[in-house]
C-alpha positions, 0 to 999 in steps of 0.5 A: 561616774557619768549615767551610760559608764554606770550603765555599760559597766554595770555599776548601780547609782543609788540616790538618797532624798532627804527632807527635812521634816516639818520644815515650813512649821519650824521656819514659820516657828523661828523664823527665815534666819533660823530656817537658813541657818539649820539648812547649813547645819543640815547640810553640813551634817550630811557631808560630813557622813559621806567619805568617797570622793565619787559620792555627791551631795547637793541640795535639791531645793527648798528644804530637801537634799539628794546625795548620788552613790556611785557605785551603791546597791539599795542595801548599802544606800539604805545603811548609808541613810540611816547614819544620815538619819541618825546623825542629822537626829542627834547633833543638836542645832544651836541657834540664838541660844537654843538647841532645837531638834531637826529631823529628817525623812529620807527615800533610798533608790537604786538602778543599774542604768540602761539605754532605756533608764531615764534619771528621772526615774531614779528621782522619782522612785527616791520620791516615793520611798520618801514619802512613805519615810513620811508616811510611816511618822517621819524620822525615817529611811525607806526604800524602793525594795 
């Protein structure tokens, strides 16, 4: 669903920024091919927790993911991430004959967009609330409310 039919209908987007924790360390630690292999077994793990064909999964660059629910509060975001998080926690990445552990933290925001409201805003208020997923150990779901 498009930014200003969100809007004028009055149907909140939330968005999950998901990163995967201490990923530079793990790539460094098993190498390029290993950390290329886990980003797929990462994003393969997420979209296999979204269902409703409206949502979107997407990779937002180095070892980050964003997943856009249409239609989401922060509540149910947040109920959303937390089975990410947990599913992305126990399924085990196999890679040259070894299971290694990934996790991930994850930021949840959420807005009825407005003529004023930018998407960029959403994106940074999702950064944020990652970041204190990061703060607080890592291997977490925080939200903007």
């Amino acid at each position: 669903m498009s930014w200003k039919i969100s809007g004028r209908h009055k149907i909140s987007q939330a968005l999950l920024l998901i990163d995967i924790d201490h990923f530079k360390k793990f790539n460094d630690q098993h190498g390029h091919l290993c950390g290329d292999a886990c980003l797929v077994h990462v994003a393969q793990t997420i979209s296999q927790q979204i269902k409703r064909k409206t949502d979107i999964v997407a990779r937002f660059g180095g070892e980050e993911f964003v997943v856009l629910l249409s239609g989401s509060n922060v509540s149910e975001a947040t109920r959303a991430a937390e089975k990410i998080r947990r599913s992305i926690e126990s399924s085990p990445f196999q890679y040259d004959g070894k299971t290694l552990s990934v996790t991930a933290s994850i930021g949840v925001a959420a807005l009825i967009p407005k003529a004023e409201t930018e998407k960029a805003g959403l994106i940074e208020a999702a950064d944020k609330a990652m970041y204190l997923a990061k703060k607080a150990g890592r291997n977490r779901v925080k939200s903007t409310d």
